[in-house]
KEKE-3310 file (N, C-alpha, C; in steps of 0.2 Angstrom, whole numbers, plus 5000, padded with zeros to 4 digits):
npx = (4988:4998:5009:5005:5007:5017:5022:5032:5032:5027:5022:5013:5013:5007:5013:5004:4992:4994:5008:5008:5001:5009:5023:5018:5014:5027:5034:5028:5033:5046:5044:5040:5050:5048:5048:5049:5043:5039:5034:5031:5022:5025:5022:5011:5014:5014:5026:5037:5033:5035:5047:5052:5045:5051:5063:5061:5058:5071:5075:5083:5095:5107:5105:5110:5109:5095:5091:5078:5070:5056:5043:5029:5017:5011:5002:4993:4977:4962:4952:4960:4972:4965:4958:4971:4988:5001:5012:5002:4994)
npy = (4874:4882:4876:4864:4866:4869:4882:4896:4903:4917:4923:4932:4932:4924:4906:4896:4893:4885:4873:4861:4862:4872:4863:4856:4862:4867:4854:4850:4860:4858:4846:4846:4856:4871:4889:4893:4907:4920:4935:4951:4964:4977:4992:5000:5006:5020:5027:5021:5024:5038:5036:5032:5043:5053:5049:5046:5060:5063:5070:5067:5066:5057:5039:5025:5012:5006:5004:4996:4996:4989:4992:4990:4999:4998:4986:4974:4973:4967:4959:4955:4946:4935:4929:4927:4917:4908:4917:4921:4911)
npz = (4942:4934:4935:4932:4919:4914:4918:4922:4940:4948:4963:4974:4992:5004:4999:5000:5014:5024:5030:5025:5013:5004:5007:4995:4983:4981:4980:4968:4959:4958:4953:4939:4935:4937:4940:4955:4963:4976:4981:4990:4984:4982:4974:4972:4983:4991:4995:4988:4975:4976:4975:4964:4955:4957:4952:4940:4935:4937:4947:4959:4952:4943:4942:4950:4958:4965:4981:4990:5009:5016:5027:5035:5045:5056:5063:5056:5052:5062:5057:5044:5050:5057:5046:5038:5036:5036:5048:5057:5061)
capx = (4987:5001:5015:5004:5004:5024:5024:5034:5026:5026:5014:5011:5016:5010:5012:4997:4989:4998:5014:5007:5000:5016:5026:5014:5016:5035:5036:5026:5035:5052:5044:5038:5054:5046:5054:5041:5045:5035:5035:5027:5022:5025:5022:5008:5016:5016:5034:5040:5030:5037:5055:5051:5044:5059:5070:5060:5060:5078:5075:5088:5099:5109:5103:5112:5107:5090:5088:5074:5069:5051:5038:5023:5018:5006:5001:4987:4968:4961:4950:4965:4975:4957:4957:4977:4989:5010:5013:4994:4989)
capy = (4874:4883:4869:4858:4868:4870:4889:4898:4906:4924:4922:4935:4929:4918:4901:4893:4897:4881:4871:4855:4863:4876:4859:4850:4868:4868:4850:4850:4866:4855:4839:4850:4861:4876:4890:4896:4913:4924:4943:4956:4967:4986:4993:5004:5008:5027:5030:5017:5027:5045:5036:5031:5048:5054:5046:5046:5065:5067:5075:5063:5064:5049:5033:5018:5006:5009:4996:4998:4991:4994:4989:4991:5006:4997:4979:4972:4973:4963:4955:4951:4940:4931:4924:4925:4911:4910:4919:4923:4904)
capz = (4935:4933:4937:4926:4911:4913:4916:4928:4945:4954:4969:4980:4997:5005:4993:5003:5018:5029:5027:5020:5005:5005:5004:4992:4979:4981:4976:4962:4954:4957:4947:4932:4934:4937:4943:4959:4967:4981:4986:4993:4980:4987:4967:4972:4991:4991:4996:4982:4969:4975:4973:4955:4952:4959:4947:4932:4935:4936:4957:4963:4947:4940:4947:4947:4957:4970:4983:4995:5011:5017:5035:5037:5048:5061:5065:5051:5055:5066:5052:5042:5054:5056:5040:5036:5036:5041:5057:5061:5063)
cpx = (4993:5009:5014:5005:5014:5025:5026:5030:5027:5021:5018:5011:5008:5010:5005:4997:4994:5003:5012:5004:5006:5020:5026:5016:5023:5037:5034:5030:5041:5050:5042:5045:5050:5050:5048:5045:5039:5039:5030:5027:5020:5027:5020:5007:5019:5023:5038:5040:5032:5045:5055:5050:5050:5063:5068:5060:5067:5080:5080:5094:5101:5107:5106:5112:5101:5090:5085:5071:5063:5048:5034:5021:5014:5006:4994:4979:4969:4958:4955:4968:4971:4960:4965:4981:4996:5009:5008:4992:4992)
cpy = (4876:4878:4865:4859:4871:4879:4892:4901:4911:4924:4926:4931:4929:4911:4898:4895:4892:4877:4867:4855:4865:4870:4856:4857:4866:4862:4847:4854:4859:4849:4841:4854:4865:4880:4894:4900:4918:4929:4946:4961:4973:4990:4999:5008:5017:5031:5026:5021:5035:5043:5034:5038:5053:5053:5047:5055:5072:5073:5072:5064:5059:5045:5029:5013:5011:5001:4999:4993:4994:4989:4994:4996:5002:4988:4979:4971:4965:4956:4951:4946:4936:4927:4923:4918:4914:4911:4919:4916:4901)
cpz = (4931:4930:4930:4920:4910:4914:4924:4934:4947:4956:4975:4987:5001:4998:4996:5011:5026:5026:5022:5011:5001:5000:4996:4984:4979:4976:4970:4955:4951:4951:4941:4930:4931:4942:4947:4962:4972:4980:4988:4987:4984:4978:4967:4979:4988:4991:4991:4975:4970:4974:4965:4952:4951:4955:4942:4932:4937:4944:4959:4959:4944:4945:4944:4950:4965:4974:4990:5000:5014:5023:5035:5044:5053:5058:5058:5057:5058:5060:5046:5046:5057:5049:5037:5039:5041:5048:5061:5063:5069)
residu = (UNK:UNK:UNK:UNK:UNK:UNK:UNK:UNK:UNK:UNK:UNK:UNK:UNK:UNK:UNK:UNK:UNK:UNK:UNK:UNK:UNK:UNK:UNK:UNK:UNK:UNK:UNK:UNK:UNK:UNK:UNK:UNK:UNK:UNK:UNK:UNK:UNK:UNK:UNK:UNK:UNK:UNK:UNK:UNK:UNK:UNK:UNK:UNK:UNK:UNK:UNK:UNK:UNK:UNK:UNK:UNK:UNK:UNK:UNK:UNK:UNK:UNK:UNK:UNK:UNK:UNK:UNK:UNK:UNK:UNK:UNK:UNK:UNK:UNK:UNK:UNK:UNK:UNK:UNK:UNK:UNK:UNK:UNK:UNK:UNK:UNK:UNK:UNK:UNK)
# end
């Protein structure tokens, strides 16, 4: 809906569940020129939010530039890689 209505994308990862869609999303963005991006959203990730609080409270001092790399502490439930796509399928 997004593609057709000319409006940019940020989607949470995955784009679809299998390739054929995947591809079938990509190619549509490109024939609308749309601009489609993924991530992982780690916004509300407890150690992202103690490095913001961090910094908006002046604990770390000047900041000028933060870049963070983050994983996952444990393998995903079981129930999740049941119904997930990508590497689970």
């Amino acid at each position: 809906a997004a593609a057709n209505a000319v409006k940019d994308i940020f989607c949470e990862k995955p784009i679809a569940t299998d390739l054929a869609e995947t591809i079938k999303a990509v190619n549509l963005c490109r024939a609308k020129g749309v601009k489609l991006m993924t991530a992982l959203q780690r916004r509300f990730d407890p150690n992202f939010s103690r490095v913001k609080r961090s910094i908006a409270e002046g604990t770390i001092g000047e900041t000028i530039v933060v870049k963070l790399c983050s994983r996952d502490p444990a393998p995903p439930p079981l129930k999740y890689v049941q119904g997930g796509g990508g590497i689970f399928k």
